[in-house]
C-alpha positions as CSV (number, residue, x, y, z in Angstrom):
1,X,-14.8,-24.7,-237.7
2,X,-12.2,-24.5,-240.6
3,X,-13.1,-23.6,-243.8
4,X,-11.7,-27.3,-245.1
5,X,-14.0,-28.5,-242.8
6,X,-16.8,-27.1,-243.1
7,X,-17.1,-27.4,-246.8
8,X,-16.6,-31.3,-245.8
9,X,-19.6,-31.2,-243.8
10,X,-21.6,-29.4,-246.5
11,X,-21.0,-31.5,-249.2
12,X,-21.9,-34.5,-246.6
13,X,-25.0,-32.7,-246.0
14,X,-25.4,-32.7,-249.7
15,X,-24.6,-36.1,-250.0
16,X,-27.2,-37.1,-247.7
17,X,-30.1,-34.7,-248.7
18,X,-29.7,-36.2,-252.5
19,X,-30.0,-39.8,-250.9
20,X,-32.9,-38.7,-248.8
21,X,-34.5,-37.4,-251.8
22,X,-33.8,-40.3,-254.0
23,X,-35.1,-42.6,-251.4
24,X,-38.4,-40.8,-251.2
25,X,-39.3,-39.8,-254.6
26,X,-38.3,-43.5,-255.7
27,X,-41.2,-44.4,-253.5
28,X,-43.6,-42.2,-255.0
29,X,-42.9,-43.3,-258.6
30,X,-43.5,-47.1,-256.9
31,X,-46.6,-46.1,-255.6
32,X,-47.6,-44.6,-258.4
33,X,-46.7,-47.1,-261.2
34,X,-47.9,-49.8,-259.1
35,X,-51.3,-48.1,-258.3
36,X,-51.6,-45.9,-261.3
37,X,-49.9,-47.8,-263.8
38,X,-48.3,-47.2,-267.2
39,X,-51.2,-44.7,-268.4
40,X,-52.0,-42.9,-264.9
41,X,-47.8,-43.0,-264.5
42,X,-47.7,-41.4,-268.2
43,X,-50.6,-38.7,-267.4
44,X,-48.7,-37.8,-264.3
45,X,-45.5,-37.0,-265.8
46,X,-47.0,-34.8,-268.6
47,X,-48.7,-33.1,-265.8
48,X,-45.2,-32.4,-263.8
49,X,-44.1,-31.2,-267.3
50,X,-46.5,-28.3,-267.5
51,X,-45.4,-27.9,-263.7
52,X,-41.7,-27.6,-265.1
53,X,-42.3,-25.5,-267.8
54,X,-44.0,-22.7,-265.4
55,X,-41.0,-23.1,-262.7
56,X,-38.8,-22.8,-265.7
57,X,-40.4,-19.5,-266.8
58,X,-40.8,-17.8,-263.4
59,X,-36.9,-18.7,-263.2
60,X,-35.6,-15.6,-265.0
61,X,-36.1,-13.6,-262.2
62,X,-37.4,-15.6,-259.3
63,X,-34.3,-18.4,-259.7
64,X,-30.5,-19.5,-259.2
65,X,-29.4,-15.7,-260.7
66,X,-30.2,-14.4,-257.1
67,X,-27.2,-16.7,-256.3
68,X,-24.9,-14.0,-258.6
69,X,-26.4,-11.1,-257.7
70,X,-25.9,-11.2,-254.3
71,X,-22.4,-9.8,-254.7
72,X,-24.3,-6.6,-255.8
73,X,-27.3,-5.9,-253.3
74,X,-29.2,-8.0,-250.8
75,X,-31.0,-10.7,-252.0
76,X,-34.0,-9.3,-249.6
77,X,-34.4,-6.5,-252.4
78,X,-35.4,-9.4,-254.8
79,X,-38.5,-10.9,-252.9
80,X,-40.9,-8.3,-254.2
81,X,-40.4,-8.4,-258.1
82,X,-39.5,-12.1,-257.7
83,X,-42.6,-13.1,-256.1
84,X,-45.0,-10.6,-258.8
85,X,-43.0,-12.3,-261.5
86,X,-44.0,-16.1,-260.1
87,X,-48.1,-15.0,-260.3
88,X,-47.4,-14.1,-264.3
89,X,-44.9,-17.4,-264.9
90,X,-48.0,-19.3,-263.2
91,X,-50.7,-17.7,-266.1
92,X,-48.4,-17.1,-269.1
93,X,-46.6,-20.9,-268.7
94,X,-49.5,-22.5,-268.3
95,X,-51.8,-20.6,-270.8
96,X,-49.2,-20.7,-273.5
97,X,-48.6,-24.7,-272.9
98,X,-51.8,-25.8,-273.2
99,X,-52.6,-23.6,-275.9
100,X,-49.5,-25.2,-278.0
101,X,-51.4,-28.6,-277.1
102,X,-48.0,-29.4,-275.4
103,X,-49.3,-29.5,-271.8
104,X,-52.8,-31.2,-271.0
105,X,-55.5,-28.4,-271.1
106,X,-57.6,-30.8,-269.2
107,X,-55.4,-29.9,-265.8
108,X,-54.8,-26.2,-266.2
109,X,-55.9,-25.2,-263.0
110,X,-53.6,-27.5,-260.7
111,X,-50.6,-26.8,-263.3
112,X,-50.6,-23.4,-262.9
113,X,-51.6,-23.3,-259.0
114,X,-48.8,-26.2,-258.3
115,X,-46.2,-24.6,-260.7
116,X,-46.6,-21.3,-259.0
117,X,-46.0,-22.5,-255.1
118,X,-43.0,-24.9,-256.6
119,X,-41.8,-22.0,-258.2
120,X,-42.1,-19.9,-254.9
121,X,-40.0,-22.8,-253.0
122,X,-37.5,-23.0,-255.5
123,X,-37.0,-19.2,-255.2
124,X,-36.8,-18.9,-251.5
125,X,-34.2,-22.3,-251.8
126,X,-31.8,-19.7,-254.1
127,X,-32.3,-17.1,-251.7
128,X,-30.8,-19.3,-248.7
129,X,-28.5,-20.7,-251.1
130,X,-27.4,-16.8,-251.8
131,X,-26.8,-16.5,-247.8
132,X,-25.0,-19.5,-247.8
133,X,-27.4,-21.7,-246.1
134,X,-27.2,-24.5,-247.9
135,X,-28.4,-26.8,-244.9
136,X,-31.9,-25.0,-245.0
137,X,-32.0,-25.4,-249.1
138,X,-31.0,-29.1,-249.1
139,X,-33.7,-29.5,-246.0
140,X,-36.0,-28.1,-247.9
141,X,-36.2,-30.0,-250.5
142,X,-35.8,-33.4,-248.3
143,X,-38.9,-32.1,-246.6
144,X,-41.4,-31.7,-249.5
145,X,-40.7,-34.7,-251.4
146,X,-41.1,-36.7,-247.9
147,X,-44.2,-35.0,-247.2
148,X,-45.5,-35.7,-250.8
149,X,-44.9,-39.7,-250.1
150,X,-46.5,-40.0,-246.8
151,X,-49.9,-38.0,-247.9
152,X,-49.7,-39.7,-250.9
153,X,-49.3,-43.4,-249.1
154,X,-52.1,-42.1,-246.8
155,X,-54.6,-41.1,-249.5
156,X,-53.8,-44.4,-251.6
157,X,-54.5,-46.7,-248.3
158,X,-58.0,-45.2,-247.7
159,X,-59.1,-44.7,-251.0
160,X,-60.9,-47.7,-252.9
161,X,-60.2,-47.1,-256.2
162,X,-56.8,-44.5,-256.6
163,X,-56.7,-42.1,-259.4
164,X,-54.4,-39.7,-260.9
165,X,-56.7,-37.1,-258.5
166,X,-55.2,-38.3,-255.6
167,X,-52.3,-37.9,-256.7
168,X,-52.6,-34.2,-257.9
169,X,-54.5,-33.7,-254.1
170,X,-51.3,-34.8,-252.2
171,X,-49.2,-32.9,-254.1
172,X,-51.3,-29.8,-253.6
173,X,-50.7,-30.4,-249.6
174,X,-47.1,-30.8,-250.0
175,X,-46.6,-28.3,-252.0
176,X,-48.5,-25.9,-249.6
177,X,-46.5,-27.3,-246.5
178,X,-43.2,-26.8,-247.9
179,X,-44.3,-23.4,-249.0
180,X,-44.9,-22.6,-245.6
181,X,-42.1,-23.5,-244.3
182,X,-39.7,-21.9,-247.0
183,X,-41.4,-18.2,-246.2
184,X,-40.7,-19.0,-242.2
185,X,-37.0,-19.8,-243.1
186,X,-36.6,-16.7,-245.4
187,X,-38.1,-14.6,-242.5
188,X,-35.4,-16.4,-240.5
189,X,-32.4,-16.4,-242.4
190,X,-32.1,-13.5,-244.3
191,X,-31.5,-10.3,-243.2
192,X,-33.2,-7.2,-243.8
193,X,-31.0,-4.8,-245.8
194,X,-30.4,-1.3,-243.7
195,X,-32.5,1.6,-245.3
196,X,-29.2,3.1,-247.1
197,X,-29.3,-0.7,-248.9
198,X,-32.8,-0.9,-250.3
199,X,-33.4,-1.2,-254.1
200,X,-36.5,-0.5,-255.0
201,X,-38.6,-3.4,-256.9
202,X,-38.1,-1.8,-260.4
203,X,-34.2,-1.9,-260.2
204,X,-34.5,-5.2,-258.6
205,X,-36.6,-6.7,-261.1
206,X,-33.7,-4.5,-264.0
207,X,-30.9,-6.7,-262.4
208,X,-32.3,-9.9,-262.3
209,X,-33.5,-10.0,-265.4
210,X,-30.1,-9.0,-266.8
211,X,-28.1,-11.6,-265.0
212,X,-31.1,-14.3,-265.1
213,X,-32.2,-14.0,-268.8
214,X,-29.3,-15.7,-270.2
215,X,-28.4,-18.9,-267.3
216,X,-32.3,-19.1,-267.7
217,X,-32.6,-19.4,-271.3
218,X,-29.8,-22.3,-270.3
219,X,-31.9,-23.7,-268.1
220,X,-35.4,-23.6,-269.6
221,X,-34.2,-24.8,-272.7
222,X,-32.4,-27.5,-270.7
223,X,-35.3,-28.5,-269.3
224,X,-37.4,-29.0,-272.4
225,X,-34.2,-31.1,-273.9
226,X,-34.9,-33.7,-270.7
227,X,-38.8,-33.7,-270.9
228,X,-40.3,-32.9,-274.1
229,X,-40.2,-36.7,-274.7
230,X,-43.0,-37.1,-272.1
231,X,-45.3,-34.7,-274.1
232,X,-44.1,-36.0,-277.6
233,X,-45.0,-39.3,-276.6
234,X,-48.4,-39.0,-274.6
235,X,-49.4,-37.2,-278.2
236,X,-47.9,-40.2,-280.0
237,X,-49.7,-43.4,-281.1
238,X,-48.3,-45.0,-278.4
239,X,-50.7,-42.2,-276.0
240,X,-49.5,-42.2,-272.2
241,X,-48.9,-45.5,-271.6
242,X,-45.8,-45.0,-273.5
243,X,-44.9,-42.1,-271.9
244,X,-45.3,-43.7,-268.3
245,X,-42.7,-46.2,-269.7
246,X,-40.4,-43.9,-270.3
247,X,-40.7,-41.9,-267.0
248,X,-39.8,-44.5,-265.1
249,X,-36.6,-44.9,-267.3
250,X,-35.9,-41.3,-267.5
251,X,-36.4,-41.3,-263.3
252,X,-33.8,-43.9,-263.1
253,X,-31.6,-41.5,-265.6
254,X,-32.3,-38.8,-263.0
255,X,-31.8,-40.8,-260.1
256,X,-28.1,-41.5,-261.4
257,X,-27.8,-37.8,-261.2
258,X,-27.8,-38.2,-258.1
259,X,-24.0,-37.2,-256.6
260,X,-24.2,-35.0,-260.1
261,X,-26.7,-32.9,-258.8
262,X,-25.7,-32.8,-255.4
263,X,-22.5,-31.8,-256.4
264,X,-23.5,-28.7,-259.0
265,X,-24.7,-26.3,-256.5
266,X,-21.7,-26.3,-254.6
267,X,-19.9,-25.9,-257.7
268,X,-22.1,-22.7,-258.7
269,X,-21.7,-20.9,-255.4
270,X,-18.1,-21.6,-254.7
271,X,-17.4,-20.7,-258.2
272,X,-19.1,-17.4,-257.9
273,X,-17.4,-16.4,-254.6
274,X,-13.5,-17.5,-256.5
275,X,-11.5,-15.3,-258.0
276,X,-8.2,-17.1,-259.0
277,X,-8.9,-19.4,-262.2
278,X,-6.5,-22.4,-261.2
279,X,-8.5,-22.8,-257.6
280,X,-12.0,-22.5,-259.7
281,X,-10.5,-25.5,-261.8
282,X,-9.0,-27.9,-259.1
283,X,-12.4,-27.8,-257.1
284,X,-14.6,-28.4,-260.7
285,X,-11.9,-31.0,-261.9
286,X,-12.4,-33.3,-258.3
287,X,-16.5,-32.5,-258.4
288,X,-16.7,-33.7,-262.1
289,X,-14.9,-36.8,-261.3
290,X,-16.8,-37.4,-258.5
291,X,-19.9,-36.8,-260.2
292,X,-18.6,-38.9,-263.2
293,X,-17.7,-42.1,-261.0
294,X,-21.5,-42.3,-259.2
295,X,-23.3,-41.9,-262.2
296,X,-21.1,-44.8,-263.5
297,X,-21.5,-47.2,-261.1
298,X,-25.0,-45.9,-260.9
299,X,-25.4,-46.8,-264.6
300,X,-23.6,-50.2,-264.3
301,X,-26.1,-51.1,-261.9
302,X,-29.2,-50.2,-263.9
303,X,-28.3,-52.0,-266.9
304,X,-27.5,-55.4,-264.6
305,X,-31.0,-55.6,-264.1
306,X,-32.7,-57.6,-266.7
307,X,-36.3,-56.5,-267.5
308,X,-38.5,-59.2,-265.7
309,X,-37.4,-57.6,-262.1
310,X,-38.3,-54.0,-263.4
311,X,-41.8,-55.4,-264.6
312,X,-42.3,-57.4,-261.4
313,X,-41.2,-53.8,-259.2
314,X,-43.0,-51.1,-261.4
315,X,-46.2,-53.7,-262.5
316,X,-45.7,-53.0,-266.6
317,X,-43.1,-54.1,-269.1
318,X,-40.8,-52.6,-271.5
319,X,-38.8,-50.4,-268.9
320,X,-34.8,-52.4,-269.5
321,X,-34.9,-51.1,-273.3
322,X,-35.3,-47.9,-272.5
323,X,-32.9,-47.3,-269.8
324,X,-30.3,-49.0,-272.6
325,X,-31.0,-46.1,-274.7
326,X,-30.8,-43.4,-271.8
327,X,-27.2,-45.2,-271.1
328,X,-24.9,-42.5,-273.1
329,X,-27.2,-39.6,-271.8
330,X,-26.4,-40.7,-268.0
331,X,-22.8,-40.1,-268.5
332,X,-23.0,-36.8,-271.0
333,X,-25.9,-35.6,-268.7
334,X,-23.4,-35.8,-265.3
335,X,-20.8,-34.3,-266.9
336,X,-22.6,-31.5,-268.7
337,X,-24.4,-31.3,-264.9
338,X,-21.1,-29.7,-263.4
339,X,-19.4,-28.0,-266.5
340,X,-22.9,-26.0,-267.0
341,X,-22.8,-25.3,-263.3
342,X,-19.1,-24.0,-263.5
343,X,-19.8,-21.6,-266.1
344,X,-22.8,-19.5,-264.6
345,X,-20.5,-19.1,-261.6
346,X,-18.4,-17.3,-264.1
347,X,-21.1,-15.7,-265.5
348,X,-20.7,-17.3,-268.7
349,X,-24.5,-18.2,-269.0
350,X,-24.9,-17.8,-272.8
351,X,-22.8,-21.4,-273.1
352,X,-25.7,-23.1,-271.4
353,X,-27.9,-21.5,-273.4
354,X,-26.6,-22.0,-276.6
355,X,-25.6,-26.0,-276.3
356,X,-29.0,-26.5,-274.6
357,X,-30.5,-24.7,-277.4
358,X,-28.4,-27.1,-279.5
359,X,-29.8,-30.0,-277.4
360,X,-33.4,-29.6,-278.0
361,X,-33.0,-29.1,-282.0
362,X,-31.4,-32.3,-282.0
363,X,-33.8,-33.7,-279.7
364,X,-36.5,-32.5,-281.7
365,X,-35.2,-33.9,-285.0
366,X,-33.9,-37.5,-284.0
367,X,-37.4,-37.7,-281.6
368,X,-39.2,-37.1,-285.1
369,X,-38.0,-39.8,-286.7
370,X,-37.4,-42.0,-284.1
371,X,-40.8,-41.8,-281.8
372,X,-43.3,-42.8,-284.6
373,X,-41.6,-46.6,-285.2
374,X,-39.7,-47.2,-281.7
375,X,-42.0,-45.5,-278.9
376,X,-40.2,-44.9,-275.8
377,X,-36.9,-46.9,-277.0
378,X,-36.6,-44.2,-279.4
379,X,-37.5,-41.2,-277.7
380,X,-34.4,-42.7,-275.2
381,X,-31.9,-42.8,-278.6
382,X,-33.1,-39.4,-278.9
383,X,-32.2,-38.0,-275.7
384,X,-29.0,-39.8,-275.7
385,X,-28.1,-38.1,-279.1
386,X,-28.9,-34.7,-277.8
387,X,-27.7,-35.2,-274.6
388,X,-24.0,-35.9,-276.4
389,X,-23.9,-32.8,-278.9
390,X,-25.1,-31.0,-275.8
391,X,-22.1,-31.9,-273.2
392,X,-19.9,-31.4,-277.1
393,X,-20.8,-28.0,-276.5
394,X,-20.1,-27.3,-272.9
395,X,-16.8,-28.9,-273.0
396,X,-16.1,-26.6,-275.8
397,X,-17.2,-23.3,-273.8
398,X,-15.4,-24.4,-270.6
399,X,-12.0,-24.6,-272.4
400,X,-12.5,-21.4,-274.1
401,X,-14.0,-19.3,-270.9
402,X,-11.3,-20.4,-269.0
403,X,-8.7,-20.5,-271.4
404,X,-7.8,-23.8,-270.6
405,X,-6.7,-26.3,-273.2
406,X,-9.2,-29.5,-273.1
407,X,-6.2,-31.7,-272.2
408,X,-5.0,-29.2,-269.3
409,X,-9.0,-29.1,-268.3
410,X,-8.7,-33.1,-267.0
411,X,-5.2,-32.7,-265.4
């Protein structure tokens, strides 16, 4: 197979894994909102928050920098400290959340336990995606969110009255199967490093940490920009039936990520591996226009849809308003998406950080003012605010990383 081709079938793959995944985790919000409704819908998301925020943590060393530092050692060398630094991320993310009031203290146990084998999956996903199996990473994920909608369809069917419980038990199971599986294709994929290649745990841990602090800061910070809503709100007047609403809004935001997101990984890793700045700039320029197109037609599609079909699928009202307001974050969100992506594989991290950082101050501020009067509509305005200064940023960094007018960026 040519190397034109095979990148063809990769992205494919991609393509397909991302639709899988959208089709499956679609059905799981259904089943939840419909079952659940607006308050369990809320409870769960502030629940996957505090999931989030320990996966986010356990990502400066057990994350996407084993991606980089593969050009350095083998990424067998970072399974060790990686998987000590997971155990802490689970105690320390979880402890400090719920302590801030920001994550519910009333679910600390499955937070931390789930957060700890999601961060484990996610780790062992970076380390194929470091060996270039990006089949096994893609199938990976397909395989846990289908997992999580057929226990979760089961235990639904045969319970009499459904509660959030259920749902927290079927992710628990899905979590452990994928977890099970990611360890047998890490023992299957990767290869052991010959004795004169071994770094011992310390060193390992040294290295990742230096190459992981900053694209994680990026990313964790990134993170709370997208989702700090759902905590703000469920401690709003409004209480988690407000924030339900605006899951199901923000899912659809994330669901227009969709060719985004299955783009960015293959932008990261073939970024990393090239050398010659023009050839790192052609293949970013066609992804970004890619990405930019689905999420636009994506978009166009959600805002067709007037409200009284998104009460009659999700069972609440309230939804259309807020995917209005998410509108302008869809677009800024694909596009910052693949720049972001473009400048880890440069090792540009501190970029991410910094406009993310700039992202959740603005956040923050405009969520202030707007949450108390407008609910979830203005927690959306907010996002979309941020979401704008943040892709500012980014566009800013790329040109001057690359040394690239902005105009000479797009052509």
């Amino acid at each position: 197979m040519t190397s034109a081709s095979q990148t063809r079938t990769e992205d494919r793959h991609a393509l397909i894994s991302r639709i899988l995944l959208l089709v499956f985790t679609t059905s799981i919000i259904l089943l939840n909102s419909r079952t659940l409704g607006a308050s369990g819908q809320g409870e769960i998301a502030w629940i996957q928050l505090g999931i989030l925020v320990v996966t986010g943590l356990s990502g400066f060393l057990a994350g996407g920098t084993v991606v980089f530092l593969q050009k350095e050692m083998s990424v067998w060398n970072t399974l060790v400290p990686g998987h000590l630094w997971l155990a802490c991320s689970a105690l320390i993310g979880t402890g400090v959340g719920t302590t801030l009031s920001f994550l519910p203290t009333s679910h600390f146990a499955i937070i931390a336990a789930s957060g700890w084998m999601q961060g484990a999956i996610i780790f062992h996903g970076q380390v194929l995606l470091a060996e270039q199996k990006i089949k096994s990473h893609n199938a990976l994920q397909v395989l846990q969110a289908g997992a999580l909608l057929l226990i979760l369809g089961v235990l639904f069917s045969i319970t009499e009255a459904p509660d959030v419980a259920d749902f927290l038990n079927a992710l628990a199971a899905s979590l452990c199967i994928a977890l099970v599986v990611s360890v047998v294709l890490v023992m299957r994929q990767v290869p052991r490093p010959a004795a004169a290649d071994r770094v011992a745990p310390l060193p390992a841990a040294r290295r990742l940490w230096a190459f992981g602090r900053a694209a994680q800061t990026g990313a964790v910070l990134q993170m709370l920009t997208n989702r700090a809503n759902l905590s703000l709100l469920a401690q709003a007047p409004a209480g988690v039936a407000a924030s339900g609403i605006y899951s199901i809004a923000f899912y659809g935001l994330e669901a227009m990520w969709l060719i985004p997101r299955a783009l960015a990984p293959l932008v990261y890793t073939r970024t990393a591996a090239e050398t010659g700045r023009n050839e790192r700039l052609a293949h970013t320029r066609k992804q970004l226009q890619r990405a930019l197109i689905g999420t636009a037609a994506s978009l166009a599609a959600a805002l067709f849809i007037p409200e009284n079909i998104y009460s009659w699928v999700f069972g609440f009202d309230g939804i259309r308003p807020v995917v209005v307001g998410l509108a302008p974050a869809a677009i800024a969100g694909a596009f910052s998406s693949i720049v972001a992506h473009h400048l880890s594989g440069i090792g540009q991290h501190r970029w991410n950080a910094w406009t993310s950082a700039a992202g959740l101050i603005s956040l923050l501020g405009l969520a202030a003012i707007l949450i108390p009067e407008n609910g979830a509509v203005g927690a959306a305005y907010a996002a979309s605010g941020a979401a704008i200064i943040q892709a500012a940023g980014l566009l800013i960094g790329w040109s001057k990383c690359e040394s690239t007018s902005v105009r000479k960026l797009f052509s």
